[in-house]
VEXTIBA-722096 format. One line per field, with one value per residue: residue number from 1; residue in one letter; x, y, z of N, C-alpha, C, O in turn. Coordinates in steps of 0.02 Angstrom, whole numbers, plus 50000, padded with zeros to 5 digits. Atoms other than C-alpha are relative to their C-alpha. Example, Ala and Ser with C-alpha at 12.3 -4.5 7.8 and 13.67 -1.06 7.14 Angstrom:
<atoms>
pos = 1,2
code = A,S
n_X = 50045,49958
n_Y = 49941,49941
n_Z = 50000,49997
ca_X = 50615,50684
ca_Y = 49775,49947
ca_Z = 50390,50357
c_X = 50045,49961
c_Y = 50060,50055
c_Z = 50000,50037
o_X = 50097,49986
o_Y = 50059,50110
o_Z = 50033,50045
</atoms>
This chain:
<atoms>
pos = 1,2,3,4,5,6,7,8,9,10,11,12,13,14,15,16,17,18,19,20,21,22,23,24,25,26,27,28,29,30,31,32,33,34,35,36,37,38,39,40,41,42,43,44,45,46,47,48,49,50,51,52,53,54,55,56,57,58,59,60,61,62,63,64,65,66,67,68,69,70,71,72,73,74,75,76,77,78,79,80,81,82,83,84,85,86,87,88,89,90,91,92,93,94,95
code = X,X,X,X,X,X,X,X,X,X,X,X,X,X,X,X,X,X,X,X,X,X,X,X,X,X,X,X,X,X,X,X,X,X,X,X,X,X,X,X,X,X,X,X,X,X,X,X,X,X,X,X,X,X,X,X,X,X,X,X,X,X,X,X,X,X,X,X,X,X,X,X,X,X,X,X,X,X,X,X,X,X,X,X,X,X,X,X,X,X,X,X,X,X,X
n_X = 50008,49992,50027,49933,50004,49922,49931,50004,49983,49944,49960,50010,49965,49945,49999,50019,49949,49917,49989,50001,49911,49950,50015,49961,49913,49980,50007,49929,49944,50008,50021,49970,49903,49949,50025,50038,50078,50012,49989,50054,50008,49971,50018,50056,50004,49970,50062,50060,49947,49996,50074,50051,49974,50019,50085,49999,50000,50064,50076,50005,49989,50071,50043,50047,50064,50027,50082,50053,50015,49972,50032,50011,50018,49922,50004,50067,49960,49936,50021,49932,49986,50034,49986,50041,50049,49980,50006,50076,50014,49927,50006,50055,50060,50045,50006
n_Y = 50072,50025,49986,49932,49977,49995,50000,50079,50041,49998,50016,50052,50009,50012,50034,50061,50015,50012,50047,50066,50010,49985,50071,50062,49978,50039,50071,50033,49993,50046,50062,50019,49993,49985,49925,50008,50006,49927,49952,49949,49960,49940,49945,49974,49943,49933,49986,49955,49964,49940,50006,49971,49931,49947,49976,49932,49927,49972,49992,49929,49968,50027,49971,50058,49974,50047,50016,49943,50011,50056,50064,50019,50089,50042,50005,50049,50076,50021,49976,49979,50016,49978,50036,50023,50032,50062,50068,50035,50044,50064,50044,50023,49986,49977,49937
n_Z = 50000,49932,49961,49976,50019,50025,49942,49964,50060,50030,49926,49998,50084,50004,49955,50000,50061,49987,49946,50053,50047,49932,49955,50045,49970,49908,50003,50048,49962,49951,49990,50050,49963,50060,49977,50040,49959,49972,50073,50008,49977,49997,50051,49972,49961,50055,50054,49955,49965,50070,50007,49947,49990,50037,49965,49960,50053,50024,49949,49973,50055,50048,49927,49986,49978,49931,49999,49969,49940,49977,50019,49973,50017,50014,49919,50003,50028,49943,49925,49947,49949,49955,49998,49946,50037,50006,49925,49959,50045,49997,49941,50021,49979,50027,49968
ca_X = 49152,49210,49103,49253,49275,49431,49555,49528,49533,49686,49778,49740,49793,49968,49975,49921,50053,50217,50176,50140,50328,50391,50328,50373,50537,50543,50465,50573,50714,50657,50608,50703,50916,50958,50972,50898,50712,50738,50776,50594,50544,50670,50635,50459,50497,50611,50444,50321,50430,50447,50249,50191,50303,50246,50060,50088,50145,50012,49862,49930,49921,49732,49608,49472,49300,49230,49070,48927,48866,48936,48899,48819,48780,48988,48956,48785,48910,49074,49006,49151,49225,49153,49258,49153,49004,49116,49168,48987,48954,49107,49062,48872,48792,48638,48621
ca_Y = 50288,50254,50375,50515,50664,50716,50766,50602,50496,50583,50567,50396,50384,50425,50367,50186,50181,50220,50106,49958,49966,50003,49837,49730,49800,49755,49583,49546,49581,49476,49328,49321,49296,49313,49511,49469,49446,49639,49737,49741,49805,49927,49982,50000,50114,50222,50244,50283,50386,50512,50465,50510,50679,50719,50686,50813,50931,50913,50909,51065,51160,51074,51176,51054,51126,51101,51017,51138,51044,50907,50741,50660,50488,50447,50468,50350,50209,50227,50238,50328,50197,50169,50039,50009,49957,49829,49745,49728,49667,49533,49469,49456,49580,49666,49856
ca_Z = 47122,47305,47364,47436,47389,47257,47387,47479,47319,47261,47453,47413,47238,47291,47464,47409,47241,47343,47504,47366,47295,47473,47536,47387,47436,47618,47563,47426,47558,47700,47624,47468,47492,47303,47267,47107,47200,47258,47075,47031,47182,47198,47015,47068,47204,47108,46987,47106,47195,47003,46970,47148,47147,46974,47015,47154,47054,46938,47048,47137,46987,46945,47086,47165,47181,47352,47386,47410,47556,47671,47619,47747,47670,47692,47889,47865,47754,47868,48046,48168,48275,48421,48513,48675,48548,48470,48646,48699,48539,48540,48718,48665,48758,48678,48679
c_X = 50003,49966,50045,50019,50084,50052,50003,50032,50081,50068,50022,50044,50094,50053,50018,50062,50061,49992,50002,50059,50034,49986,50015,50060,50040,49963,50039,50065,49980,50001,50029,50102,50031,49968,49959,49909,49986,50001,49926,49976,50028,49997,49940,50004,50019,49930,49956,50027,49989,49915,49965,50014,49969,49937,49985,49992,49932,49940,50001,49970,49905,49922,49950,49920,49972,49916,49968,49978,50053,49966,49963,49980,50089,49988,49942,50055,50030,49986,50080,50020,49989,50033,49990,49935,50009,50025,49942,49988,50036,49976,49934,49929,49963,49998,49918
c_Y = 49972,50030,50058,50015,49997,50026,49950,49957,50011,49997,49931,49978,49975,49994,49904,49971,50004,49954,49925,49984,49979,49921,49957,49996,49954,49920,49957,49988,49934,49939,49957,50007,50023,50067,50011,50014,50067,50053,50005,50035,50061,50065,50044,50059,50055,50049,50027,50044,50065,49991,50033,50068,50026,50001,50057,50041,50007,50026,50071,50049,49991,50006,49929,50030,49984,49982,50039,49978,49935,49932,49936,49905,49953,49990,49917,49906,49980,50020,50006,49922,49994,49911,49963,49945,49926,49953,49973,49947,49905,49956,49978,50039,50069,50063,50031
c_Z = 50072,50056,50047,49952,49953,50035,50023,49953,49977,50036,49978,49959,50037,50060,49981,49945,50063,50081,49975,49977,50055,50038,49988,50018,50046,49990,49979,50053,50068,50000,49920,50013,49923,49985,49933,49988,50002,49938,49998,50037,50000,49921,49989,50051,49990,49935,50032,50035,49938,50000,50033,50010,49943,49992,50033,49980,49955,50008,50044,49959,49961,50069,50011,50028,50074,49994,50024,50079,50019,49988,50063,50005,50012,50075,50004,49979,50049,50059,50031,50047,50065,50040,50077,49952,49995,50048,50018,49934,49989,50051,50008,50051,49962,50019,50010
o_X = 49960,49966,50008,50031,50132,50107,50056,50091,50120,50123,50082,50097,50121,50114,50069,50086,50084,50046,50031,50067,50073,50020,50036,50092,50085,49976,50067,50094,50013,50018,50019,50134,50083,49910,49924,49876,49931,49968,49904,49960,49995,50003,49936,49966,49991,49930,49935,49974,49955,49891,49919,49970,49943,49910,49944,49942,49890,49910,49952,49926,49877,49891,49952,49905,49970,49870,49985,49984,50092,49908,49985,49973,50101,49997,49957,50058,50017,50007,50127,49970,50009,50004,50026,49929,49980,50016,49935,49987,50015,49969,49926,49872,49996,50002,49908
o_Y = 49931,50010,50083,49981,49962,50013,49925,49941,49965,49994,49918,49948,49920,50001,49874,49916,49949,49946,49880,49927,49932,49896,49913,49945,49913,49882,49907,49934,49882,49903,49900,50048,50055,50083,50061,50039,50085,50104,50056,50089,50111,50126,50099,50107,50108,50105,50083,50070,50113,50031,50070,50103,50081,50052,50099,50078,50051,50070,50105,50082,50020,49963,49880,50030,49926,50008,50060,50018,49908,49923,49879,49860,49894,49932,49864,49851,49931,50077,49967,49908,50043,49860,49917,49885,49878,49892,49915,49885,49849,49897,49932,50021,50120,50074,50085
o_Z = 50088,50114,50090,49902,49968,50009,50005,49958,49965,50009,49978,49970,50042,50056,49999,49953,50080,50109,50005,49956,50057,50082,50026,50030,50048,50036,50002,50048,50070,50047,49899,50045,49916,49998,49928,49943,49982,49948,50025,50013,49989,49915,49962,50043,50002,49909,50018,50051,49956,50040,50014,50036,49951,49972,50014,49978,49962,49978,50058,49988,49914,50099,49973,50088,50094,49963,50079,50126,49980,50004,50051,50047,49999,50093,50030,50008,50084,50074,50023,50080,50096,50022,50099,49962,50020,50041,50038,49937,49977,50036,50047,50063,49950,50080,50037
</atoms>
């Protein structure tokens, strides 16, 4: 669907779940004073935390075929960085 491959996707997967809890966390905490504000987060983090470990586990255990060839159309979508480009571009001069 996103176009990356299933190792990527599944980096993602459980990358993107336990930094989502972890933030509510540190939000809840910063900007909330009653400790009330912080319980769901913190029950959230406790969850993704068991979820994202027992994903792991599972996915180890669940091989991942590799792509026959390299996909070249993900290079074509997400161009590398190129952060001379974007200055010229910014300050308006034409390449």
């Amino acid at each position: 669907m996103t176009g990356f491959g299933e190792v990527t996707c599944r980096t993602m997967a459980i990358e993107t779940s336990m930094k989502s809890s972890a933030f509510g966390f540190l939000l809840a905490k910063l900007h909330f004073g009653d400790y009330a504000a912080r319980v769901p987060s913190a029950v959230s983090v406790v969850w993704m935390a068991l979820t994202g470990a027992t994903l792991a586990v599972i996915w180890r255990y669940i091989p991942v075929t590799p792509p026959k060839s390299f996909d070249r159309s993900l290079v074509e979508k997400y161009p590398p960085f190129q952060p001379k480009k974007l200055f010229k571009k910014l300050i308006g001069k034409a390449e």
